[in-house]
N, C-alpha and C positions, 0 to 999 in steps of 0.2 A: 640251602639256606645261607650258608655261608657266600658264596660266589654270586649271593641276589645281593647281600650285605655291602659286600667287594665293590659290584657296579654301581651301587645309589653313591659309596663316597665317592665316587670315582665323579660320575657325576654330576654330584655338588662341587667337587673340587674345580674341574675345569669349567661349571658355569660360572664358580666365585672368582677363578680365575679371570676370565675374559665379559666380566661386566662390567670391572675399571677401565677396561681400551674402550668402551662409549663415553668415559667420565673427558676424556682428552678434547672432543670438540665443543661445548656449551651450546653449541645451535642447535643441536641433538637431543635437546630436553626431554620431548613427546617420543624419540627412540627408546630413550633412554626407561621413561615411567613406563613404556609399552612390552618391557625385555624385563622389566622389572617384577607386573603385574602378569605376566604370562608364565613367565618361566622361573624366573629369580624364587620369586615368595613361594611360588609352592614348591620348590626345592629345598627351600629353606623349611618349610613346614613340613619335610618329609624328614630332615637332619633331624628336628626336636623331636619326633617323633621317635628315628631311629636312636637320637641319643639316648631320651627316656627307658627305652627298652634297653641298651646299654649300660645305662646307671642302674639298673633294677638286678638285670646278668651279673652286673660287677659289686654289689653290696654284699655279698659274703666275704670279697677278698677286704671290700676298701674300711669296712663298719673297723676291723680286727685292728688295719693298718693306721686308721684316724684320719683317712684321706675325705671322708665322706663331701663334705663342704666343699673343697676344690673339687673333685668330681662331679660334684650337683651343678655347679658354676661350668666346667667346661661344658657336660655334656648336656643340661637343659636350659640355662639362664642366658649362656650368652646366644647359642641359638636362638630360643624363645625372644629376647631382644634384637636380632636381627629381625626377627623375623614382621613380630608385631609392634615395638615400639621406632625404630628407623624410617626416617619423612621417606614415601613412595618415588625411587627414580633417583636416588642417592646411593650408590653403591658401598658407602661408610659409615658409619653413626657419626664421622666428623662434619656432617653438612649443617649447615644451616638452614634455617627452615627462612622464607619469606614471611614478612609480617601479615599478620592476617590484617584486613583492614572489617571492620565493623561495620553495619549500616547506621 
């Protein structure tokens, strides 16, 4: 269980790692949304997941310590915000979204 634990951050790390080296060329948009919707979000959706279950393991130690709030925020909020609220093909929540144009 542990060593299954091990390789999911392992990697999430090196996919969060090397999804900013596609952010370098702008002509790479459709790479970039296509690395994003394939692999990216549901590794990202596998982090919330793992955090959750983390945050759950760790509420006996954090309730006593008073950490609970900062824990809930690493391990399922910012997740959970990469995951679902971050524009598709943006590798930060610093992007910009293109204006939507209306009909």
């Amino acid at each position: 269980m542990g060593r299954m634990i091990m390789t999911i951050l392992v990697v999430i790390a090196v996919t969060c790692l090397s999804v900013p080296a596609f952010a370098a060329d702008k002509g790479d948009e459709a790479v970039m949304v296509a690395v994003d919707a394939v692999l990216v979000r549901p590794v990202s959706l596998a982090a919330v997941v793992v955090g959750t279950a983390l945050f759950v393991a760790t509420l006996p130690f954090t309730i006593p310590a008073g950490g609970v709030s900062k824990t809930a925020r690493v391990l399922i909020s910012e997740p959970f915000a990469y995951t679902f609220q971050r524009p598709i093909g943006c590798p930060d929540m610093k992007c910009e979204q293109a204006p939507t144009r209306e009909p």
